[in-house]
LOLUM-24736 format. One line per 2 residues: number of its first residue (from 1); their letters; for each residue x, y, z of C-alpha. Coordinates in steps of 0.02 Angstrom, whole numbers, plus 32768, in hexadecimal, padded with zeros to 4 digits. Last residue first. Example, Ala and Ser with C-alpha at 12.3 -4.5 7.8 and 13.67 -1.06 7.14 Angstrom:
2) SA) 82AC 7FCB 8165; 8267 7F1F 8186
end
This chain:
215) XX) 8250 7B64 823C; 8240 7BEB 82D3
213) XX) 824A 7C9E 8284; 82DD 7CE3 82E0
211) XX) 830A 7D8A 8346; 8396 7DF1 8354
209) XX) 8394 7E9B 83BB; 841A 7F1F 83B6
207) XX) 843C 7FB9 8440; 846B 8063 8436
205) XX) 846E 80E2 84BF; 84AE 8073 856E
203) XX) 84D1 80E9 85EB; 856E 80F7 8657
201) XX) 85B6 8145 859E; 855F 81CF 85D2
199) XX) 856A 821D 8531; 85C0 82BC 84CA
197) XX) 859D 82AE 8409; 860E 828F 837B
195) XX) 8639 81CD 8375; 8587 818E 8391
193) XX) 856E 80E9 83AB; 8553 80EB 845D
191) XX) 856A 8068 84F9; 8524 7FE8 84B9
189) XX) 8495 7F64 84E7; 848A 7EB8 848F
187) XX) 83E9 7E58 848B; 83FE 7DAD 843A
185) XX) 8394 7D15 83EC; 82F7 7D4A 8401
183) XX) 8271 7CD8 83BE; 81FA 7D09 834F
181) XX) 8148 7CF8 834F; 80F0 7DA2 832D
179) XX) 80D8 7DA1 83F8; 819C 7D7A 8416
177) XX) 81CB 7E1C 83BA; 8128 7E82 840C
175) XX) 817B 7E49 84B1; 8230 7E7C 8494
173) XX) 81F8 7F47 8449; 818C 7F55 84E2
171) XX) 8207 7F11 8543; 8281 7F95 8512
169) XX) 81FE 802B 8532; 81CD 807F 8492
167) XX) 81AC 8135 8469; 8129 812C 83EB
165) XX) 80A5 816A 845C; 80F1 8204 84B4
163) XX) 80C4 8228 8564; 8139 81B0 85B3
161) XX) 8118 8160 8661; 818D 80D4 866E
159) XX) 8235 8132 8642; 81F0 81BD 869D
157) XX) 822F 826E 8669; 82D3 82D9 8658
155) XX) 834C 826C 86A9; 83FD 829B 86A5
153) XX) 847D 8222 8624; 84EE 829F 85FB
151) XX) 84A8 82A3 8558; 83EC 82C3 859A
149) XX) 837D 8224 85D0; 82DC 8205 85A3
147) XX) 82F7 81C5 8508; 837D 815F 8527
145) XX) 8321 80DE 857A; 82F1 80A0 84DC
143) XX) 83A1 8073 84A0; 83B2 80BF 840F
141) XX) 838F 8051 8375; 83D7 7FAB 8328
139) XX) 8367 7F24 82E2; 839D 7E8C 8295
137) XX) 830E 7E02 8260; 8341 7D5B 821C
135) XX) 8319 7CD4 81BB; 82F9 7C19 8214
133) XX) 825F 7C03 81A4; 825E 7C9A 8121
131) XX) 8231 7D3E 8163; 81C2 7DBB 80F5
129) XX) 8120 7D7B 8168; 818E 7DA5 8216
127) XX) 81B8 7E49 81CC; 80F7 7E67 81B5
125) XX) 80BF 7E35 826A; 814B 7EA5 82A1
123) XX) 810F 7F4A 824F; 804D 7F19 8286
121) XX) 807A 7EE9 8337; 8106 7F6F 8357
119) XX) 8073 7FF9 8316; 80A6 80B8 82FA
117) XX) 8163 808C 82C4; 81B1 812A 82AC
115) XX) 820C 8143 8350; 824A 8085 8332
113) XX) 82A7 80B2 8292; 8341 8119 82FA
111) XX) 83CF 80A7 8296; 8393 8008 827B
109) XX) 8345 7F97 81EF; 8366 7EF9 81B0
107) XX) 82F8 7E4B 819B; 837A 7DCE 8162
105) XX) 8358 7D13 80F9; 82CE 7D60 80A8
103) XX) 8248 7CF8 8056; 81AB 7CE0 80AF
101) XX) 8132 7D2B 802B; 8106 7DCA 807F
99) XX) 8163 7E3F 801B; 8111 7E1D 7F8F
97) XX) 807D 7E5D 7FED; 80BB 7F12 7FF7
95) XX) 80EC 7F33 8096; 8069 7F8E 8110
93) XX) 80D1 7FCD 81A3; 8174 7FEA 8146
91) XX) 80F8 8071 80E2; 812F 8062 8035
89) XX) 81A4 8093 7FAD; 81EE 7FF0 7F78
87) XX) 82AE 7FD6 7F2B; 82ED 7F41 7EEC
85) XX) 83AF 7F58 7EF9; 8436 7F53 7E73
83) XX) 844B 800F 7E66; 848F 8033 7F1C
81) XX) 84C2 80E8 7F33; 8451 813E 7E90
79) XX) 83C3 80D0 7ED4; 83D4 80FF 7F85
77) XX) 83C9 81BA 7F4B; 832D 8179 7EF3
75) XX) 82F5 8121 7F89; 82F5 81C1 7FED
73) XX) 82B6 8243 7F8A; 820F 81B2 7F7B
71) XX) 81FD 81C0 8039; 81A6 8130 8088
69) XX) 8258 80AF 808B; 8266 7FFD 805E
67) XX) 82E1 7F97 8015; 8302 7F01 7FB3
65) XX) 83BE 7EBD 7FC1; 8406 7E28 7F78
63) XX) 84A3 7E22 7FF9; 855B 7E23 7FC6
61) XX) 85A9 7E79 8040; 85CF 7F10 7FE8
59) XX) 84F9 7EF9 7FD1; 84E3 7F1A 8083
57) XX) 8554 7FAB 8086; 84DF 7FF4 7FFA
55) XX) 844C 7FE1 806E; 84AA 801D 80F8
53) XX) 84BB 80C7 8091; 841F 80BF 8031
51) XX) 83C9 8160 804D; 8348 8129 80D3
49) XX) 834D 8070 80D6; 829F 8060 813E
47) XX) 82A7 7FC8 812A; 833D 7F3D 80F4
45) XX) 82FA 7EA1 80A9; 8387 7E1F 8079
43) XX) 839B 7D86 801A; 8431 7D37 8032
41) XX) 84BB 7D10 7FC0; 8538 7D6A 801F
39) XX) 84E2 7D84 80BA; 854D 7D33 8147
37) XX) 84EE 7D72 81F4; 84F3 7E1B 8233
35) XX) 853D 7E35 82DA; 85EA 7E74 82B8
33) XX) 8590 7EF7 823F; 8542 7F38 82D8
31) XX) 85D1 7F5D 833E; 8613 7F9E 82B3
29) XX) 858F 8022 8297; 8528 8019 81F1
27) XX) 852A 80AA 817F; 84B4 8143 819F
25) XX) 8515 81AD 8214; 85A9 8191 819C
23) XX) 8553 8206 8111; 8562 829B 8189
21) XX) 84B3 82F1 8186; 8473 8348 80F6
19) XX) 8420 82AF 80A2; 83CA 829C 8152
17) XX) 8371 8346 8147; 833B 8325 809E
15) XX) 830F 8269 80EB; 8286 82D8 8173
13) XX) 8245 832E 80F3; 8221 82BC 8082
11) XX) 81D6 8266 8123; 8164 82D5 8137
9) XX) 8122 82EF 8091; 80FF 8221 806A
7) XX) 80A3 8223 8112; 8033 82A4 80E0
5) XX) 8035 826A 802E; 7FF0 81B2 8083
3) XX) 805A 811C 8062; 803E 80B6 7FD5
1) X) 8000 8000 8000
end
């Protein structure tokens, strides 16, 4: 299903903004890297690809990429970076049904995506339908803890009692994975990811979450 102009507008804007930022922002941290699985051969979804950085890191390593992003600007940026890759402009929360089919080897996606998801059920329910038996879902994100926290790591609200709706607690995030029937294989916190900014390095900012479809 196409995503909505409203939606289609905002995030435009918000991948103009991101084409302007430091490309390595948007590649794949090592830490993360060192977790993926062997792909060369493999069939691999990566959402929410933005412009193409990862995704084009994924291909280096000999993946068959498709990829999914909501903001048109976006994929064709992506495009120009990675070529070879099957590109679909959609909402990551209502994947086009030849998407659904069962076979991915790797589910992808990371880097600040969980803010955007409205509905963990309905976005995880249609990773877990891409998946092949005994494929693979990687998600990296800010640690949800983070944000209530400021970079020194002082409390600015609640972690239990948040006021904004898409901001997700960490069990949250491990309970709707084991509701859409996968089984997590490993949670790994980290300190930060971030190379430029001042952090509490007492805090945990980033963390990684993989998960399996049972065969």
């Amino acid at each position: 299903m196409q995503p909505s102009d409203q939606n289609r507008r905002a995030w435009d804007e918000i991948h103009a903004g991101r084409t302007r930022a430091a490309a390595e922002q948007l590649l794949i941290p090592k830490p993360i890297f060192d977790l993926i699985p062997a792909v060369e051969g493999k069939h691999v979804l990566h959402l929410q690809c933005a412009t193409g950085e990862a995704t084009a890191q994924l291909v280096e390593r000999g993946a068959l990429v498709t990829a999914v992003d909501i903001s048109a600007e976006a994929i064709e940026i992506a495009r120009e970076r990675a070529p070879d890759v099957a590109y679909y402009h959609a909402d990551v929360h209502e994947l086009p049904l030849e998407l659904h089919r069962g076979r991915f080897d790797l589910v992808f996606t990371g880097g600040d995506v969980l803010s955007t998801i409205r509905d963990l059920d309905q976005w995880l329910a249609g990773i877990a339908t891409a998946l092949k038996p005994g494929g693979t879902l990687l998600l990296y994100d800010s640690h949800p803890v983070t944000e209530h926290l400021d970079p020194l790591g002082h409390w600015r609200e609640n972690y239990f009692e948040t006021s904004d709706e898409r901001t997700w607690r960490l069990e949250e995030v491990v309970n709707a994975v084991i509701e859409a029937g996968l089984r997590v294989a490993r949670l790994a916190e980290f300190q930060t990811f971030s190379k430029g900014i001042q952090r509490d390095r007492r805090v945990p900012w980033d963390f990684a979450l993989l998960a399996e479809k049972p065969t």
